[in-house]
N, C-alpha and C positions, 0 to 999 in steps of 0.2 A: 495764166495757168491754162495749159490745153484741156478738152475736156473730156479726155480721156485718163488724164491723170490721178491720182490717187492727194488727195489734201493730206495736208501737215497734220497729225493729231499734235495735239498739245505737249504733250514730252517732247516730240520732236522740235517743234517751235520753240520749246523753252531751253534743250538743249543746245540748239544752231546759236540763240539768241544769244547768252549767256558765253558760250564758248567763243564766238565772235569776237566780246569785246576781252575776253581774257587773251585772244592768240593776236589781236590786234594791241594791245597795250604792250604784250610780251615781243610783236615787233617792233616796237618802239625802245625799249628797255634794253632789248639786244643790240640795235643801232648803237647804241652809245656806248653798251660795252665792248664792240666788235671794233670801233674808233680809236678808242683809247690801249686795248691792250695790246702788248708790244711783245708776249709769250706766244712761240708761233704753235705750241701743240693746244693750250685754251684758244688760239683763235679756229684754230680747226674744229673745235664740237664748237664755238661759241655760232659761225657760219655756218653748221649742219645744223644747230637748233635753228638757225635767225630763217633759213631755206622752208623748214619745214612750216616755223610758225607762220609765214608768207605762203605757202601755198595751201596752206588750214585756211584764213584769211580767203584767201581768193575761192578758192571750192566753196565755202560758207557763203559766199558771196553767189556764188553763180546760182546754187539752190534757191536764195532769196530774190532773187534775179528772175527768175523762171518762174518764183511763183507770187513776184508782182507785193514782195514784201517789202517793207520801208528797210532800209537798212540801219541798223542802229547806230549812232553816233560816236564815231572813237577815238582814234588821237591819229597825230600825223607828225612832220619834221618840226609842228610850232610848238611839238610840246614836250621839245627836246633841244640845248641848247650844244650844240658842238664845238664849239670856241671858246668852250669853258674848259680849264683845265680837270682832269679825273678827280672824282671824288673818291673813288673806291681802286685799291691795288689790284692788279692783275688775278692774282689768288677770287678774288668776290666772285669775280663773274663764270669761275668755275663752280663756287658756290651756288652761286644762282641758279647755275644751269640742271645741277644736281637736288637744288631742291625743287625747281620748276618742273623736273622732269619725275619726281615721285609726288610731286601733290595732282599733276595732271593723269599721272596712272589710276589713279584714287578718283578725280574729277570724273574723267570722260568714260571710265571703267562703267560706274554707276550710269551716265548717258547710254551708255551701248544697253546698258540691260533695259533700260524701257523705253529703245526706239522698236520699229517694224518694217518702215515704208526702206525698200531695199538699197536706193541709192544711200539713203540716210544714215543707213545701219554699217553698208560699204565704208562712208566716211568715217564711222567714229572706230570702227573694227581696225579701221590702218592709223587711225590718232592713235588708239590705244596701243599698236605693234610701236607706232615710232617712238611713242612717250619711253616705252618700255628700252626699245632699244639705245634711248637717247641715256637714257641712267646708265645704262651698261657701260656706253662709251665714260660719262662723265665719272661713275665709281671708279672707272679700273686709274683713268687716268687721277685723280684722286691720291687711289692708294701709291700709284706710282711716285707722286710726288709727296709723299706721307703724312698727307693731311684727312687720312680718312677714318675716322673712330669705328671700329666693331664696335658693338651691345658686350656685355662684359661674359666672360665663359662659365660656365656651369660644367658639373661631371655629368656624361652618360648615365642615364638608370640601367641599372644593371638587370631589373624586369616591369612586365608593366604592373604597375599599382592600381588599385581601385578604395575608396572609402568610402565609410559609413557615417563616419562623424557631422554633425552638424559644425563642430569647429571650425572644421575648413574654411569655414567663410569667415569668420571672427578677426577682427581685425583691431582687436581690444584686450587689454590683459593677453597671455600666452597666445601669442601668435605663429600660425606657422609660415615656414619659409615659404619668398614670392617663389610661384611656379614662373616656366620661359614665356611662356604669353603676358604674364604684367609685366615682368623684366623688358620685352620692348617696348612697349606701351609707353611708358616711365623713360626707357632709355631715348627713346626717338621724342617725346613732349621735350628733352634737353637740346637734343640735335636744332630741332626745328625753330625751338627758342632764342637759342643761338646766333641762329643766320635773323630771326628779329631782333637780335639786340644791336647786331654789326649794321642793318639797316638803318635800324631809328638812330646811332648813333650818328650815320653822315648825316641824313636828312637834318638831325635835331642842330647841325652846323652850318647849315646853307638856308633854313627853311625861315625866313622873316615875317611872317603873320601870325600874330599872335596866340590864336585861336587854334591855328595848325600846328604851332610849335608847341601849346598847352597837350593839346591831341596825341602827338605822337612821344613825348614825354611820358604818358600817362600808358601808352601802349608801352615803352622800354619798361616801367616800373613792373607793371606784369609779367613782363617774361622775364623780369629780371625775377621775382618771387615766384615766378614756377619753377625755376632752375634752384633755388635754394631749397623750396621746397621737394621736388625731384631726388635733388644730390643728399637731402636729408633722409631721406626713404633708402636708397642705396646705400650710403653709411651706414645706417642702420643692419642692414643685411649683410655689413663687412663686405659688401662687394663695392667698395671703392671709391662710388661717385665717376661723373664727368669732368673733365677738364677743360678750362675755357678752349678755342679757336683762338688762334692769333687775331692780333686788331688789323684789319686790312681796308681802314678808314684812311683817307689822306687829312693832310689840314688846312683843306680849301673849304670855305666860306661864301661863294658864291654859286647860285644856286640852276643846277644845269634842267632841273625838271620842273613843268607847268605845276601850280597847285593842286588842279583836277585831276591830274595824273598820280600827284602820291596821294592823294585821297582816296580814289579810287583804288589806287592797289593796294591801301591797308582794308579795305572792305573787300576785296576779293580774298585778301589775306584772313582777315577775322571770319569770312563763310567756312573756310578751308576748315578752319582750326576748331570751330565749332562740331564739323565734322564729326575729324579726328578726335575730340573730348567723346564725343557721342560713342563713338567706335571704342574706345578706351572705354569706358563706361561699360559696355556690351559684355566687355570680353573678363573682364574683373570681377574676381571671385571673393576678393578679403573685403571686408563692409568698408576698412579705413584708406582703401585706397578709391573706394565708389565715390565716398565721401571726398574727397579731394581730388576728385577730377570733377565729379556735380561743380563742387564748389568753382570751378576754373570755369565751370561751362557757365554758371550764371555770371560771370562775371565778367566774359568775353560776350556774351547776350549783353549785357549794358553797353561793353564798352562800342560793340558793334553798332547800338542802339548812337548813341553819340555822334558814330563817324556817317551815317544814316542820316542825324539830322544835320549836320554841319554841311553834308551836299546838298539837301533839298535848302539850305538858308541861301548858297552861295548857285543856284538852280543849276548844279552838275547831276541830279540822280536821275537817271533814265528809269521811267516805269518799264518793269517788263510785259511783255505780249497779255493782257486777262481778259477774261471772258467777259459776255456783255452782262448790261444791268439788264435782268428780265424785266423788271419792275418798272426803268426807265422806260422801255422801251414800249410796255403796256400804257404808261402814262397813269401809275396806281399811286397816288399818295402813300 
C-alpha cells in the first residue's frame, strides 16, 4: 500500500470481500451455463452477465492487489465439471440470470451506501448500474418468451386515503385488505422460492453425500411451505395465488458441481433471503403477515445455522476479514 493512500475501512473490506467470492462463484455458474445452452438470445445476456461478473472479479482483485490483501479463496474450472451432460434446460439459466441480477441490485445497493474511499465507491456505483441494467435485459427477454409472472393487479385509488384506525394493523378477526406493498412482498417471497425449488430439485438428483443431500432436501421443504403458505395468503384476498414455473430440471444424475460449491451457494442464498424476510418484515403493516414472515426468518436463521456448520465440519468456511483480539494482544487473561 503506497503511503500516501487512504486504508480500507471496514465496510469497504467487508464489501470487496464478500462480493469477491459471490462474482467469483457466479463466474463459475455461468461457465456451465454458457456451455450447455444452445438458445442463442439466453446465450447473449448469459455472456454479458459471465463479462461483467469477470471483470467484478478482476477489479476486486487489483484493489486487494494494491493493498497487499490476501485474496480470498474461490472456485475455478475444478469446480466445475464440463463433460457432464446439462442438468438444467436452457429456460434456468435465464432464470438464473434474472434472479442473480435482482438479488445483486439488493446486495451491492446496501455496499454502495456504506463505502467512501472513491475508487471503492467508483466500483460498486458501476456494479450496481450493471446489476440494474442486467435485470432489464434479462425481464424483457423473459416476458418476450412468456415466462415472466407480474405481481397480480389491483385498481387505481381513486384519492389519497389517510386512517385513524388502530385496525389497520390487525391481522386477526376482520381484517383489512393487503395494501401494494405486502402484495409484493408475498408476491416476490413466491418468485424467489420458486427458482429454489427448481434448484434443489437438480441438485437433490446428482448430489451423492449424504449429509448434503439431507441439507438441501430440507432447504426445498421450506420453500416449498413458504409458497403454500404465500399462495394461501393470496387466496385468501381472492387475488389468485401464483403458479408454479415449468420444471426445467433434466434427468441427469451425475454430478457436474464441487460439493463446496453448492454449499456455499446455498449460504450466500440463505444471507440473501434473510435479508429480504427482514425487508418484508419492515414494510408490513397487518400483525398476521409480520408474524409469518418472523416465522420464515427464524427458520431460514436455523437452517442457515446448519449450512454454517456443515462447511466449517467439511473446512470450506472462510472467516471473513475481523478485527483484532485487543485483549490477545495485551496479553490480559
Amino acid at each position: 500500500m503506497g503511503k500516501d493512500s487512504i486504508r480500507l475501512s471496514s465496510s469497504e473490506i467487508g464489501g470487496l470481500w464478500s462480493s469477491y467470492l459471490q462474482e467469483n462463484l457466479t463466474v463459475c455458474l455461468l461457465t456451465y451455463f454458457l456451455h450447455h445452452n444452445q438458445d442463442e438470445e439466453i446465450r447473449g445476456i448469459l455472456q454479458h452477465a459471465y463479462d461483467l461478473a469477470v471483470g467484478h472479479v478482476e477489479k476486486i482483485t487489483a484493489i486487494f492487489q494494491k493493498e497487499e490483501f490476501p485474496i480470498p479463496d474461490g472456485f475455478s474450472e475444478k469446480d466445475i465439471d464440463l463433460t457432464i451432460p446439462p442438468l438444467f434446460y436452457d429456460l434456468f439459466g435465464l432464470y438464473f440470470v434474472n434472479s442473480l441480477s435482482r438479488l445483486s441490485m439488493i446486495e451491492i445497493g446496501f455496499i454502495t451506501a456504506n463505502v467512501a474511499r472513491q475508487d471503492v465507491m467508483e466500483l460498486f456505483i458501476e456494479m450496481t448500474k450493471e446489476s440494474t441494467e442486467l435485470y432489464q435485459m434479462s425481464t424483457t427477454l423473459m416476458q418476450k418468451k412468456g415466462i415472466y409472472d407480474r405481481s397480480p393487479m389491483i385498481p387505481y385509488p381513486k384519492e389519497v386515503e389517510y386512517t385513524k384506525k388502530l385496525s389497520y394493523l390487525s391481522g386477526f378477526g376482520k381484517k383489512r385488505p393487503l395494501n401494494a406493498i405486502e402484495i409484493t412482498e408475498i408476491f416476490y417471497g413466491i418468485e424467489r422460492n420458486y427458482f429454489s425449488i427448481l434448484l434443489c430439485m437438480g441438485l437433490l438428483q446428482v448430489v451423492k453425500d449424504k449429509e448434503i443431500h439431507h441439507f438441501i432436501k430440507e432447504g426445498k421443504k421450506i420453500s416449498e411451505q413458504q409458497i403454500r403458505t404465500y399462495n394461501e395468503l393470496l387466496m385468501r384476498e381472492e387475488l389468485l395465488g401464483n403458479v408454479s414455473i415449468r420444471t426445467e430440471v433434466t434427468d441427469l444424475t451425475d454430478n457436474p458441481f464441487s460439493e463446496r460449491l453448492i454449499v456455499t451457494l446455498f449460504h450466500l442464498l440463505n444471507g440473501v433471503d434473510i435479508t429480504l424476510l427482514g425487508h418484508a418484515i419492515s414494510t408490513s403493516m397487518r400483525t398476521d403477515l409480520t408474524a409469518c414472515f418472523e416465522k420464515f426468518l427464524m427458520q431460514i436463521l436455523a437452517y442457515s445455522a446448519k449450512g454454517v456448520d456443515l462447511m466449517m465440519e467439511r473446512g470450506w468456511f472462510q472467516e471473513p476479514p475481523h478485527a483484532p483480539s485487543r485483549r490477545k494482544l495485551e496479553k490480559i487473561d
